[in-house]
MDTraj code that builds the backbone (N, CA, C; nanometers):
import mdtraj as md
import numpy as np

residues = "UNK UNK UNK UNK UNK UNK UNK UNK UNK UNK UNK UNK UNK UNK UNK UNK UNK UNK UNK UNK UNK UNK UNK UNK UNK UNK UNK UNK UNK UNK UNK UNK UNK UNK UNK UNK UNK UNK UNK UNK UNK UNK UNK UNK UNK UNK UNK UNK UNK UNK UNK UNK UNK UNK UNK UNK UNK UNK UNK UNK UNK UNK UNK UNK UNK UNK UNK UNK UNK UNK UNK UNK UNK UNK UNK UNK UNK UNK UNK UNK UNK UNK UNK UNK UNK UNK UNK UNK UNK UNK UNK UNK UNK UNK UNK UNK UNK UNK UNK UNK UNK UNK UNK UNK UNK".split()
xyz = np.array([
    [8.6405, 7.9586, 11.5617],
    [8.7049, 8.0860, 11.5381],
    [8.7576, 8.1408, 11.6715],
    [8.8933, 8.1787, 11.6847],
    [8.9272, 8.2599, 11.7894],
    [8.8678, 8.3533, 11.8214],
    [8.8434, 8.4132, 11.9276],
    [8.8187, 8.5683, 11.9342],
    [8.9417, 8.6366, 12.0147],
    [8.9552, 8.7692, 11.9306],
    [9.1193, 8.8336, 11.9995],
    [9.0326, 8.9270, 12.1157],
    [9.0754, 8.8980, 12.2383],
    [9.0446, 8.9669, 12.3375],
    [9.0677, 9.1019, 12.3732],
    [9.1809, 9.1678, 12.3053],
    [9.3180, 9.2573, 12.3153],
    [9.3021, 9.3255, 12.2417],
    [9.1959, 9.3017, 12.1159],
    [9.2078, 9.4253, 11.9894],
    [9.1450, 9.5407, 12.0412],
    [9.0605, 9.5582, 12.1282],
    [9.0917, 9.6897, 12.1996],
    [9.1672, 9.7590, 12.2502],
    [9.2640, 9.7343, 12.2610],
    [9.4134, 9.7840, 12.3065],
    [9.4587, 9.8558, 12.2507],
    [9.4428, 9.8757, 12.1057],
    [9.5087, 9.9556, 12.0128],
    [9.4070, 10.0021, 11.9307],
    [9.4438, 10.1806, 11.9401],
    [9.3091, 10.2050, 11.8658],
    [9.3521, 10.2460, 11.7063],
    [9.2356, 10.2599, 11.6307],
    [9.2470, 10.2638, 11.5034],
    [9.3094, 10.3637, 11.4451],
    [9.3090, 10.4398, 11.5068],
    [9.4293, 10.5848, 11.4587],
    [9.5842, 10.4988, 11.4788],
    [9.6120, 10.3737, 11.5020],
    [9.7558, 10.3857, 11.5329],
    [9.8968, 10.4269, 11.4647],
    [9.8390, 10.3701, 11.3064],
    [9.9130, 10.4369, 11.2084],
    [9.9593, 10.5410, 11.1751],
    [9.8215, 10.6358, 11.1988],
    [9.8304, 10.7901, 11.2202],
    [9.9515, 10.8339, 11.3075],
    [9.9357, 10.7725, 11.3716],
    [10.0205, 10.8036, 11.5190],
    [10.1662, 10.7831, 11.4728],
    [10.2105, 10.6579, 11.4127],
    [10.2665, 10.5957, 11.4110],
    [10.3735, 10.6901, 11.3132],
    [10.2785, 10.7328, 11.1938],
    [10.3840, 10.8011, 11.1071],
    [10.3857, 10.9451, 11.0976],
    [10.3241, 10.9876, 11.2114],
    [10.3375, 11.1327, 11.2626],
    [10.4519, 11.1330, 11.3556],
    [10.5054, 11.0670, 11.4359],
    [10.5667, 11.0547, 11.5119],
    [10.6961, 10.9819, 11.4522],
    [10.7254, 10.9389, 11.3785],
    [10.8180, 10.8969, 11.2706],
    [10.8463, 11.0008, 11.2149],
    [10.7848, 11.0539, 11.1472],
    [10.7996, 11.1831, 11.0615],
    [10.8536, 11.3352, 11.1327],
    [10.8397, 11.3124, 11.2987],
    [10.8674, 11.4422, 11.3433],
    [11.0116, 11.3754, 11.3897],
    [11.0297, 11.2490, 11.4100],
    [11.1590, 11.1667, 11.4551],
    [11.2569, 11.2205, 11.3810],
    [11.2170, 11.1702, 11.2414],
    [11.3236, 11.2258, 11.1511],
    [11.3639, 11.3506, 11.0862],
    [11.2255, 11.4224, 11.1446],
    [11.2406, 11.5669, 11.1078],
    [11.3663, 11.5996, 11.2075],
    [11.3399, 11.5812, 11.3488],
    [11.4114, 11.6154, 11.4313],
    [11.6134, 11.5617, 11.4162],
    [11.5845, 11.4552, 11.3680],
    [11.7233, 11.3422, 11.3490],
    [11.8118, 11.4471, 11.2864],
    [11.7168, 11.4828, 11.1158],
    [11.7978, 11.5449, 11.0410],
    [11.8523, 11.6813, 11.0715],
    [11.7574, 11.7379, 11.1808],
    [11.7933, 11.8857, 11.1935],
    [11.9216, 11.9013, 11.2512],
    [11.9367, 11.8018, 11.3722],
    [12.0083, 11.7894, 11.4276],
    [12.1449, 11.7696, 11.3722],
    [12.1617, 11.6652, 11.3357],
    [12.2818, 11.6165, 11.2163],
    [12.3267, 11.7274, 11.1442],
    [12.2500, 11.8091, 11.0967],
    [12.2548, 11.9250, 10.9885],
    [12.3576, 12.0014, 11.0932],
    [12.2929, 12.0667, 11.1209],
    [12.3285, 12.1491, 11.2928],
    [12.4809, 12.0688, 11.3331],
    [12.4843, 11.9763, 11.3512],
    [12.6001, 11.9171, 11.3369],
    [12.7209, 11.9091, 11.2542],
    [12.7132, 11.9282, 11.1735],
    [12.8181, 11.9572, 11.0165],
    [12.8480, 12.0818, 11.0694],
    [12.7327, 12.1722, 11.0137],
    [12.7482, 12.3127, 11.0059],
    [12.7949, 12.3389, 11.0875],
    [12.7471, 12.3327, 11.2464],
    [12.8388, 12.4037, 11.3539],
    [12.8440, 12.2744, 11.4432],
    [12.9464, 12.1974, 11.4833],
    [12.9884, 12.1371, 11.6159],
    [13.0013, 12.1538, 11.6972],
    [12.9888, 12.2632, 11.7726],
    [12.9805, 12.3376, 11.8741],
    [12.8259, 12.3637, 11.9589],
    [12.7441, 12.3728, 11.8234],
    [12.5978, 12.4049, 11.8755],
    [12.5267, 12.2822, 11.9115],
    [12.5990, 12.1567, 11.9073],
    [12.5012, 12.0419, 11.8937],
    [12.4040, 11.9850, 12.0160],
    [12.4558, 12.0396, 12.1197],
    [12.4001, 11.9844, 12.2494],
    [12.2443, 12.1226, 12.2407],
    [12.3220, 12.2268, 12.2123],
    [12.1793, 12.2961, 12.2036],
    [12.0550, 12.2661, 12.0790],
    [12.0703, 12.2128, 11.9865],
    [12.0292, 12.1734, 11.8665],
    [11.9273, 12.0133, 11.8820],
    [12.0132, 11.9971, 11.9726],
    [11.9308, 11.8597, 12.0313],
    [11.7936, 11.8788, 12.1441],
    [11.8502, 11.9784, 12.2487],
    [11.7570, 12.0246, 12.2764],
    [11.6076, 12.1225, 12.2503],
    [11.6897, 12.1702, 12.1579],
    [11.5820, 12.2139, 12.0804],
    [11.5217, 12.1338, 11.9488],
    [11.5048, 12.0730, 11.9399],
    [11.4430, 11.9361, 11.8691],
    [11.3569, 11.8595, 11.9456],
    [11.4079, 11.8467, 12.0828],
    [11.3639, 11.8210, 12.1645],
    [11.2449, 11.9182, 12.2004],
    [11.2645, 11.9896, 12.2198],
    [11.1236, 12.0903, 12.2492],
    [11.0041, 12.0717, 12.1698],
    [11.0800, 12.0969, 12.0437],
    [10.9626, 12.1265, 11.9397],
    [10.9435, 11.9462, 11.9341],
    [10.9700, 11.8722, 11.9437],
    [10.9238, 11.7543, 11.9256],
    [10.7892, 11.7233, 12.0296],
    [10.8455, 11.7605, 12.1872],
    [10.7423, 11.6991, 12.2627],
    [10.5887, 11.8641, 12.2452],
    [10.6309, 11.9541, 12.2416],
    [10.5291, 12.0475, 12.2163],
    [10.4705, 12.0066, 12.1037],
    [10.4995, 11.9733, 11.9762],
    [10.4254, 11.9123, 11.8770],
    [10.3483, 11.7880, 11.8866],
    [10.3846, 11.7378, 11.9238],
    [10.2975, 11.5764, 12.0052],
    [10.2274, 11.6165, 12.0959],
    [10.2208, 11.7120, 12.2077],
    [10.1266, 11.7460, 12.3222],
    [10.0370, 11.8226, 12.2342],
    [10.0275, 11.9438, 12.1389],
    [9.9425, 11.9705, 12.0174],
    [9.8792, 11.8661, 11.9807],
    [9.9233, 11.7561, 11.8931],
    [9.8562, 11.6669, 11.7992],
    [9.7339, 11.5800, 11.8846],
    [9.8194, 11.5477, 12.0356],
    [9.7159, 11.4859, 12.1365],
    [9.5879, 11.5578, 12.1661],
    [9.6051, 11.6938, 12.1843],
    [9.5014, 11.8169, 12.2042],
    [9.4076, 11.7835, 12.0980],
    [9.4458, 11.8413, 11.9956],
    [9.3630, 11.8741, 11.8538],
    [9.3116, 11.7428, 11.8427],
    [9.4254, 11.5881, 11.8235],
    [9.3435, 11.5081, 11.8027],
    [9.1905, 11.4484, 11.8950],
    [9.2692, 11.4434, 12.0101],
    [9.1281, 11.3917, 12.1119],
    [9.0259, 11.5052, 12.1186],
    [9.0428, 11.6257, 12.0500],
    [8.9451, 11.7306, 12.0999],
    [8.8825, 11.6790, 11.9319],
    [8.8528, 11.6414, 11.8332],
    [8.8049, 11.6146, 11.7455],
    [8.7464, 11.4916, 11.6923],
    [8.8274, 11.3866, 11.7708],
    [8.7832, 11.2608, 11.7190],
    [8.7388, 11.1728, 11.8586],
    [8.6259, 11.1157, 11.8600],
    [8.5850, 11.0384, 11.9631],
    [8.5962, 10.9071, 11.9219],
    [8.7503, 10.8482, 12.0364],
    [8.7955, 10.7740, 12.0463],
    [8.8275, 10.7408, 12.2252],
    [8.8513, 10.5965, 12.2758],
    [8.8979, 10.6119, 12.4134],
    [9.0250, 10.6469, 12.4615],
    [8.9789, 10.7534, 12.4995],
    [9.1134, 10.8521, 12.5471],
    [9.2267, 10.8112, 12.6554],
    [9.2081, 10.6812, 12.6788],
    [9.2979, 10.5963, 12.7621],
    [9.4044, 10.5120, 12.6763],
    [9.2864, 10.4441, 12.5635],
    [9.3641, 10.3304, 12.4627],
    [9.4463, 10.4645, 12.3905],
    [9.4199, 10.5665, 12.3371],
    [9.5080, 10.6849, 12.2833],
    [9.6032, 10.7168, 12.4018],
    [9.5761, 10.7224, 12.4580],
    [9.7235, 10.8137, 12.5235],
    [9.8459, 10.6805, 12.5430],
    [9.7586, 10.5665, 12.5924],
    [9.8256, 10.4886, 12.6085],
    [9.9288, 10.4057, 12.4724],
    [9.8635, 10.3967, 12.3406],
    [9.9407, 10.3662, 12.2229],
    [10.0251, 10.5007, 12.1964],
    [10.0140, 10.6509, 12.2321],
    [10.0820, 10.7236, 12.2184],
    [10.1891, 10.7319, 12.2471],
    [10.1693, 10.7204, 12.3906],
    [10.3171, 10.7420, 12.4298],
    [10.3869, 10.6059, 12.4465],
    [10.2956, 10.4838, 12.4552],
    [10.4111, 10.3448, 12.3577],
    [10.5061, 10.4011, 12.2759],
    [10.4163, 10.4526, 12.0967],
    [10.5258, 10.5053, 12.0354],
    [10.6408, 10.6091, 12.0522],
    [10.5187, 10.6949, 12.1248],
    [10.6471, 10.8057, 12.1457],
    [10.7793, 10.7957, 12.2471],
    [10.7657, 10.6878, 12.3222],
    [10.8940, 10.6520, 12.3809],
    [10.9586, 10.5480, 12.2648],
    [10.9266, 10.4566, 12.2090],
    [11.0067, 10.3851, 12.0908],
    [11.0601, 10.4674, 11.9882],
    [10.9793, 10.5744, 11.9804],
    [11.0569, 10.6955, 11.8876],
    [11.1960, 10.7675, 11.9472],
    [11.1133, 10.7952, 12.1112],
    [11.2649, 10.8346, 12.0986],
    [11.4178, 10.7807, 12.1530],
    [11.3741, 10.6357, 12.2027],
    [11.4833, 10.5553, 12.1833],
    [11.5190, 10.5431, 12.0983],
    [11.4700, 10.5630, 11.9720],
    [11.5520, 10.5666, 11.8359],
    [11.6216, 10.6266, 11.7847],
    [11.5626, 10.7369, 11.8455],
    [11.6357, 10.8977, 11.8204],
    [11.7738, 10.9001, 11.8895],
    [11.7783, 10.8644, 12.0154],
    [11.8530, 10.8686, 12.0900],
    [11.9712, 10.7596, 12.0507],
    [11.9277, 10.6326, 12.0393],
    [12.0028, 10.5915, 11.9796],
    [12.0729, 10.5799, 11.8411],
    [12.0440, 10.5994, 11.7476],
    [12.0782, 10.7304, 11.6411],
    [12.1955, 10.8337, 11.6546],
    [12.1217, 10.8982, 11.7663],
    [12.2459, 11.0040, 11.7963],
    [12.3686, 10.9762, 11.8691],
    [12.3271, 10.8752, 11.9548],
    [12.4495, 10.8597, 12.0222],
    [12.5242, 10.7677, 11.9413],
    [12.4859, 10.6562, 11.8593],
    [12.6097, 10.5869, 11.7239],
    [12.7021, 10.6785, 11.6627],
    [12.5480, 10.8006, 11.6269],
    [12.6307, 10.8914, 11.5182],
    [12.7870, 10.9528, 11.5947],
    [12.7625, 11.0100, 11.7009],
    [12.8513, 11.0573, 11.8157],
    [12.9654, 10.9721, 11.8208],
    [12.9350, 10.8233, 11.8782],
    [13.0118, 10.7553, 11.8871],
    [13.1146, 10.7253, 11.7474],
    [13.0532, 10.7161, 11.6086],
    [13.1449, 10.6966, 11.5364],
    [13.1928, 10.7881, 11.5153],
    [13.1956, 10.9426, 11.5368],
    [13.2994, 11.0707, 11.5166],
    [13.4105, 11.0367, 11.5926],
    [13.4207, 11.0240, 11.7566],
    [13.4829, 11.0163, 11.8082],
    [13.6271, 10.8988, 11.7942],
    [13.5211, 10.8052, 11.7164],
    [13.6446, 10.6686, 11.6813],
    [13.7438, 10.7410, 11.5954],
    [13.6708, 10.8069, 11.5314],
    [13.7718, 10.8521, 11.4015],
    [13.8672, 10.8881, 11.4080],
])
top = md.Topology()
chain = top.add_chain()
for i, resn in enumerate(residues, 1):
    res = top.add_residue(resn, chain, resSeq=i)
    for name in ("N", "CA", "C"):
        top.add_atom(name, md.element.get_by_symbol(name[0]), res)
traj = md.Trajectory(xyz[None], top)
């Protein structure tokens, strides 16, 4: 039998993580976009503010979560902000396609 050396690396909340941070992705995606239709003008501020409430909501969830659940607070921060930078390369890239295909038009 193998033994995986590494499965400590990732802790068992990752899912949690995973679709909390998904879920505020796209909360944020859509607001934005919205904000976009409606007014074109506001969009650079709309982004930033998505931006806010995105990383203040994740610095919350980190709080509350590690202040409640005893887990190693290294392997957490560290799968955290894994995702939370893959989130928001997504985001980012997302927005800037969306951008880019207005402009072709």
């Amino acid at each position: 039998m193998i033994k995986d050396n590494h499965a400590d690396l990732i802790t068992p909340e990752f899912w949690l993580i995973f679709f909390f941070l998904a879920g505020l992705t796209l909360l944020a995606v859509t607001g934005v976009l919205v904000v976009r239709q409606m007014y074109p003008n506001m969009f650079s501020e709309a982004f930033m503010g998505a931006t806010v409430f995105k990383i203040l909501s994740c610095l919350i969830f980190v709080l509350v979560f590690l202040a409640k659940n005893k887990v190693n607070k290294y392997v957490f921060i560290g799968d955290f902000f894994y995702i939370y930078f893959l989130n928001t390369a997504f985001e980012v890239y997302i927005l800037l396609r969306t951008l880019r295909h207005k402009i072709l038009r």
